[in-house]
C-alpha positions in Angstrom: -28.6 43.4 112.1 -25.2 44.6 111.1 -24.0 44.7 114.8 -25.6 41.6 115.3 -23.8 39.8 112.3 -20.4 41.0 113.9 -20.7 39.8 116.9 -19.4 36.1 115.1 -15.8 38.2 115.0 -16.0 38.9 118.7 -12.9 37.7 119.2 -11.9 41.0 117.3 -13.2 43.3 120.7 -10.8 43.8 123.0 -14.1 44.5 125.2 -17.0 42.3 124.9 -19.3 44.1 127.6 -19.0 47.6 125.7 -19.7 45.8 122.8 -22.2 44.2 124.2 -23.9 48.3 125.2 -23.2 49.1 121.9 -25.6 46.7 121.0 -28.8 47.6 123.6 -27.5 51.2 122.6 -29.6 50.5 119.2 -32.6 50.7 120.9 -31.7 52.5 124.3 -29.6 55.0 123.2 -26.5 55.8 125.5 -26.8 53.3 128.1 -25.0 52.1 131.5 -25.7 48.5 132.3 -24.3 45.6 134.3 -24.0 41.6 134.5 -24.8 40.0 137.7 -25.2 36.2 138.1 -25.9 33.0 139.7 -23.5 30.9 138.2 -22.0 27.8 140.4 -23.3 29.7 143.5 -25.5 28.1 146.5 -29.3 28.9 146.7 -29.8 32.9 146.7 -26.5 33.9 146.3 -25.4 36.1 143.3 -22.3 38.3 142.1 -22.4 41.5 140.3 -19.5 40.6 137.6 -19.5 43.3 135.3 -20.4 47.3 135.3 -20.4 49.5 131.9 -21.0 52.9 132.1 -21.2 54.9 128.4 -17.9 56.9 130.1 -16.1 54.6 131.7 -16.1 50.9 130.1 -13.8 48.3 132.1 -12.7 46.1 130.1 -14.4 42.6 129.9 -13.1 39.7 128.4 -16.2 37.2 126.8 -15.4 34.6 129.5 -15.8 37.2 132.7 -19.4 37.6 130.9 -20.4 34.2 130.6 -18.3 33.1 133.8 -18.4 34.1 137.8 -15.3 35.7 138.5 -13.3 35.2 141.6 -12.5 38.2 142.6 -16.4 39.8 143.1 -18.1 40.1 146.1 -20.8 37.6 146.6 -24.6 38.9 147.6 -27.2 37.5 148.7 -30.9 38.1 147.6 -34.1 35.7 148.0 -35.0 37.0 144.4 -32.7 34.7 142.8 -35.1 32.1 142.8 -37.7 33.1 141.4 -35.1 34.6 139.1 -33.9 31.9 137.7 -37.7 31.0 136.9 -38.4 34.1 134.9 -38.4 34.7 131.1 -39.0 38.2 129.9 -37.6 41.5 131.2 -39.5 42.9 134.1 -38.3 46.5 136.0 -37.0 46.4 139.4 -37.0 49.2 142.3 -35.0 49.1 145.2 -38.1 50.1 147.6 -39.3 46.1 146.7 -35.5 44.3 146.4 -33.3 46.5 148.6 -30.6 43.3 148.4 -30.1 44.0 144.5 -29.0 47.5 145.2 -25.6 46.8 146.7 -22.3 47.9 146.0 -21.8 49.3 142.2 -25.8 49.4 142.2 -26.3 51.4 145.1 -27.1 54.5 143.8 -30.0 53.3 141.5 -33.7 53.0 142.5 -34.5 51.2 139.9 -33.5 48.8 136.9 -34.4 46.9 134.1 -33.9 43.1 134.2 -32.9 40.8 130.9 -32.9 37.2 132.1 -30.4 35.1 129.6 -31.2 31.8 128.4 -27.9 30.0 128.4 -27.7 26.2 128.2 -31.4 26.3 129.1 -30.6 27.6 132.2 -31.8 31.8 133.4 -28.5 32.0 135.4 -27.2 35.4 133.9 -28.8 38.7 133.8 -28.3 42.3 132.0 -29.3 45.4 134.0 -30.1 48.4 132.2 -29.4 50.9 134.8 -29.4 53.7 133.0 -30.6 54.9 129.5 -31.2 57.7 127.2 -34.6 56.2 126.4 -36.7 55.3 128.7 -37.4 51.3 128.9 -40.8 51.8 129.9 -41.6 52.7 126.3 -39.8 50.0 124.3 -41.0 46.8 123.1 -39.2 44.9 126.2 -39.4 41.4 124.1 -38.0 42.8 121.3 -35.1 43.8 123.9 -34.8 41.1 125.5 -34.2 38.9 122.2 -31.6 41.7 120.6 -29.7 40.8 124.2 -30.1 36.8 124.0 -28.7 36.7 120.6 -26.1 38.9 121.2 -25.3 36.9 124.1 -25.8 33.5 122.5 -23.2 34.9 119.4 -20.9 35.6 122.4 -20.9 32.4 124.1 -20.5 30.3 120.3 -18.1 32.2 120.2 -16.3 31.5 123.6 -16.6 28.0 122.6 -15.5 28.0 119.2 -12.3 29.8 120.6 -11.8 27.0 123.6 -12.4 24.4 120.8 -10.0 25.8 118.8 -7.1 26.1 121.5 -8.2 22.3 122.2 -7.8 21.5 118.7 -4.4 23.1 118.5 -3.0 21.5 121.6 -4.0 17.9 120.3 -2.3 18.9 117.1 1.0 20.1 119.1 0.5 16.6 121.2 0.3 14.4 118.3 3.1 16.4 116.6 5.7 15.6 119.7 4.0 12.2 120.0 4.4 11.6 116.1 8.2 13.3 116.0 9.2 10.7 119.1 7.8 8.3 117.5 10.0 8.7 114.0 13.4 9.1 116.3 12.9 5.2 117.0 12.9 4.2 113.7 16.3 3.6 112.0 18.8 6.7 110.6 18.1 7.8 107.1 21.4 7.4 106.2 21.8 3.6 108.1 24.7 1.6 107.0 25.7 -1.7 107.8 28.2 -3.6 105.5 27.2 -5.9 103.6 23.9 -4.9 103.1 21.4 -1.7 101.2 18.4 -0.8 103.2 15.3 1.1 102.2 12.7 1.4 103.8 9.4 4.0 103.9 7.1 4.9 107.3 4.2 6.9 107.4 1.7 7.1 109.7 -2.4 7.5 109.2 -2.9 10.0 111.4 -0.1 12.2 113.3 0.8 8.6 115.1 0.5 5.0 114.8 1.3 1.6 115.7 3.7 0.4 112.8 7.4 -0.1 114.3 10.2 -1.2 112.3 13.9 -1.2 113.1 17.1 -2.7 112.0 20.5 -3.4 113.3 24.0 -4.5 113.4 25.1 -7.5 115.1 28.4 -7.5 114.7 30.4 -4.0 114.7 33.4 -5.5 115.6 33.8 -6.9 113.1 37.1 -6.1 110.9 36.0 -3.4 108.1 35.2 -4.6 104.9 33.9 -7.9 106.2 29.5 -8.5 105.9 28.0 -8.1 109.3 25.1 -10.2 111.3 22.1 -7.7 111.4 19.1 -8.1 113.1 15.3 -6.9 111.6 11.9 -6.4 113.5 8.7 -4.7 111.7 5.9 -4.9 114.0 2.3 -3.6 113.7 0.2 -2.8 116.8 -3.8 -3.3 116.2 -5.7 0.4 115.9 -4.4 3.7 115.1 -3.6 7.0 116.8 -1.5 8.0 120.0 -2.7 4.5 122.0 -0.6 2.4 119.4 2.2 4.4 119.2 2.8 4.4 122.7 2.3 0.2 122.4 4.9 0.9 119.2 7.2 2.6 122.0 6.9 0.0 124.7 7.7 -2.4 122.0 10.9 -0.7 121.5 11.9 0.0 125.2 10.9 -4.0 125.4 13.5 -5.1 122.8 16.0 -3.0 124.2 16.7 -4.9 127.7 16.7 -7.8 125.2 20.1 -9.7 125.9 20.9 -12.7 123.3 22.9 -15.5 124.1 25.8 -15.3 121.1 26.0 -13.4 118.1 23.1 -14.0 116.2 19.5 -14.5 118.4 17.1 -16.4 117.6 14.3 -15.1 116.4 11.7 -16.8 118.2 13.4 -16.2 121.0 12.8 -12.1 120.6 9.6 -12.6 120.2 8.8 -14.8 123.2 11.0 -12.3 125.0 8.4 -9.5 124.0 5.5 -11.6 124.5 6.3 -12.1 128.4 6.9 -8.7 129.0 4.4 -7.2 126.5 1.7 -8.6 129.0 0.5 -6.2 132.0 -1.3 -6.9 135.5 -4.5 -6.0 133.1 -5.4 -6.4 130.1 -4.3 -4.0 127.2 -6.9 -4.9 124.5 -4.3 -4.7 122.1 -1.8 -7.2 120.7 0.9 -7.1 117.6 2.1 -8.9 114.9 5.7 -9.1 114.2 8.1 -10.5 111.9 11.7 -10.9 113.5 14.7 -12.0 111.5 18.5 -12.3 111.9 20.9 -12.7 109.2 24.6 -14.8 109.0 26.4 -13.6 106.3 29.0 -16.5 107.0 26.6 -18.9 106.6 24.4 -17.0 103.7 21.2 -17.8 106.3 17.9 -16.0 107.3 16.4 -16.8 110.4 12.8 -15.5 110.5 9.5 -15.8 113.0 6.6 -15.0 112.4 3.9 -13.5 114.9 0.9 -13.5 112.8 2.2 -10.8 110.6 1.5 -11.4 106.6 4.8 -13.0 105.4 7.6 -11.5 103.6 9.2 -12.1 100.3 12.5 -12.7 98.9 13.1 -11.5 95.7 15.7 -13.1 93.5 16.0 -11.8 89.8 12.3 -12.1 88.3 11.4 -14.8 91.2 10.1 -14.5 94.5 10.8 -17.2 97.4 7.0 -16.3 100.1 8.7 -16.5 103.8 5.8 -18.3 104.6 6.4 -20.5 107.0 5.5 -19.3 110.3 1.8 -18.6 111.2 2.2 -18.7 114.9 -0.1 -16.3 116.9 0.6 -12.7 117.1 2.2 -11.1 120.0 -0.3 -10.2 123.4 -2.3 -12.9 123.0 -1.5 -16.0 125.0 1.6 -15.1 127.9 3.0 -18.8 127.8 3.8 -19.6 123.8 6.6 -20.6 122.0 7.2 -19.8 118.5 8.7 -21.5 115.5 12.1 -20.2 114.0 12.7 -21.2 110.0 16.2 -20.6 107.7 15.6 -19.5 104.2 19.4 -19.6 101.9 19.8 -15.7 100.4 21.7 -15.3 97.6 23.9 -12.6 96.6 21.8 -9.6 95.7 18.6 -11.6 96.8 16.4 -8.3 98.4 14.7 -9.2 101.7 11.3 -7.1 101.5 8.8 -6.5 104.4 5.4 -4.3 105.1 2.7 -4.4 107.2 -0.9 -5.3 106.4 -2.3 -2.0 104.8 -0.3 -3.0 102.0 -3.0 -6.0 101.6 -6.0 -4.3 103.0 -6.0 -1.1 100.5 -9.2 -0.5 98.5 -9.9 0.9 95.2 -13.5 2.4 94.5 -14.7 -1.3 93.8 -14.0 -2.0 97.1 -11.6 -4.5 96.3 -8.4 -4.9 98.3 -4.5 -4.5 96.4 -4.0 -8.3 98.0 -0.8 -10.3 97.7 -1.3 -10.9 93.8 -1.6 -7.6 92.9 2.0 -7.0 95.8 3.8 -10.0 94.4 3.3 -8.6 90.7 4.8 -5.3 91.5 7.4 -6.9 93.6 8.6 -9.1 90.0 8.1 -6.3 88.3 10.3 -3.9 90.3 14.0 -3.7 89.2 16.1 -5.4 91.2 17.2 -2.6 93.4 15.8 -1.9 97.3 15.1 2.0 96.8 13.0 0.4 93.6 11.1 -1.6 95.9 9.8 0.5 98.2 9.0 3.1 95.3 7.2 0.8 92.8 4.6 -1.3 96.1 4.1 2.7 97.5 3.1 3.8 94.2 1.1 1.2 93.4 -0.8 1.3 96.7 -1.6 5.4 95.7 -2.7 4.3 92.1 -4.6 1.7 93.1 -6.5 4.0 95.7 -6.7 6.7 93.8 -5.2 8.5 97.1 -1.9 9.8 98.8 -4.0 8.9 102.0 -4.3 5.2 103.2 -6.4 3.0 105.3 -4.0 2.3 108.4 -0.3 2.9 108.9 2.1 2.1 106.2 5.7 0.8 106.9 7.8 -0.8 104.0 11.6 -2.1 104.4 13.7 -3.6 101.5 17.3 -5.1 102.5 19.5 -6.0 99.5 22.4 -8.6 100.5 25.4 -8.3 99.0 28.0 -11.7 100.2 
């Protein structure tokens, strides 16, 4: 049983076959075997795949046990069949199945024959072809179990190994996916006169649909002087690698976005994206957005709303709700116009934004943080961006009880300074 309970660090044998005749060698002493198999062959045909001899042991890896290998002769033999039907060991002489005894397994008369139950399937078999004590005087069942499980723990292991080299590629995938996705969002270090941003993105797993980026309108402007800026935060329905690519189409999307003048109108972005956000099929998925573009000459926030819960202005101890769109989100109808609306900022007002996990978190009561529990914090918070985005994410992990949220969480705080 000791052998038997190492076989689940297989992956610590540099050769599985010997290991493998180590095993049978319990019972059978010093031993030479072999593999031969069916596997992925036509009707009758087999391969002898693998040959261990107590003096000379190839070296096997676990998948040339459990695998045909491409570069053995194929046989064939009529015996297969009724192979393939058989379930304990029975001994085989060459006088009766001359087509066994070829190549490596000429010079035997005779063998003994494990049949392996893999996948409920007798495709594989062990030959003992030679052995110290003779077979005929062994429990053969008992044998023939000691090989099954040692080459059931072989193949659990194969797989766990595969599973594991799967696992670690998604995780390299969703790391480049996840790291491609951060370069679109804006630089740390971002500055635009006339304004402070801060803003936090995280994703819920690896990668996700939240998108959020701002920018400068007006860099030619003479230094010293407020510029235009434009915002977007978006939020693509579901999680995972599918919405971050719909996050990254978003992006290339707003890019061959021209505006007519110096400010654009929001709207206008938004019905850009819509039209182009829509494929020859359909996507299943659609965004909501909130787009906004800021004069600092005339102290004006232009804002549209794509079915994304609405932002907040917050002045001193006050907030002002930018609630006035509630036009559809983005990817649902092709031919829709939305609504543009102008809110007055103030010096030092603090434009804050988020997407919907904000709203949708749960505590252990199953009830959701909600826009009281968001504007409270929000009045709360000292008037400072970097504040902002501190005091709503804390609040969200207190409230849960948890560093880890529901969905994607993306929070942006712009302080105006006129």
């Amino acid at each position: 049983m000791t052998d038997l309970t190492k076989l689940s660090q297989i992956d610590g044998f540099p050769n599985s076959l010997a290991f493998l005749q180590s095993i049978l060698s319990t019972e059978l002493g010093d031993c030479t075997i072999a593999v031969i198999n069916s596997l992925n062959l036509d009707n009758d045909y087999f391969q002898i795949s693998n040959y261990c001899h107590p003096n000379s042991q190839p070296i096997y890896k676990v998948a040339e046990i459990l695998n045909r290998s491409n570069d053995q002769r194929i046989f064939f033999g009529e015996f297969i069949e009724q192979w393939q039907k058989m379930s304990s060991p029975i001994h085989v002489y060459k006088k009766d199945c001359a087509e066994l005894f070829q190549d490596d397994l000429a010079p035997y008369d005779g063998v003994l024959v494990l049949p392996i139950l893999l996948d409920a399937k007798v495709e594989r078999w062990v030959l003992i072809l030679e052995a110290e004590n003779d077979s005929h005087s062994l429990d053969l069942s008992k044998l023939n179990l000691l090989i099954n499980f040692a080459v059931l723990s072989i193949a659990r292991a194969e797989e766990k190994k595969k599973l594991q080299e799967i696992t670690n590629w998604r995780e390299q995938e969703l790391s480049e996916i996840s790291r491609l996705q951060h370069l679109l969002l804006p630089e740390e270090d971002l500055s635009i006169p006339g304004i402070e941003l801060a803003f936090k993105f995280k994703v819920y797993k690896e990668a996700g649909g939240d998108y959020f980026d701002i920018t400068s309108l007006s860099k030619e402007k003479p230094e010293g002087e407020s510029h235009n800026f434009a915002v977007m935060i978006a939020d693509v329905t579901g999680h995972g690698p599918s919405a971050a690519v719909e996050a990254a189409m978003l992006d290339a999307i707003l890019r061959t976005y021209k505006p007519e003048g110096n400010t654009p109108q929001p709207a206008q972005v938004i019905e850009y994206v819509n039209t182009h956000f829509f494929t020859r099929k359909n996507r299943g998925k659609f965004i909501t957005a909130i787009a906004m573009a800021y004069d600092p000459e005339a102290k004006t926030l232009c804002y549209s709303c794509a079915g994304h819960p609405y932002g907040f202005i917050k002045r001193g101890d006050t907030l002002i709700r930018l609630d006035q769109g509630k036009d559809i989100p983005i990817g649902v109808l092709k031919e829709y116009e939305w609504s543009s609306h102008e809110v007055e900022v103030l010096h030092h007002d603090i434009i804050f934004l988020y997407t919907d996990v904000v709203l949708e978190t749960r505590n252990a009561k199953k009830e959701e943080f909600g826009f009281e529990r968001l504007e409270k914090t929000l009045i709360d918070a000292e008037a400072c961006p970097h504040c902002l985005v501190d005091d709503v994410a804390d609040a969200l992990t207190n409230f849960n009880e948890s560093d880890e949220l529901c969905d994607d969480l993306t929070l942006c705080a712009i302080q105006v300074f006129q």
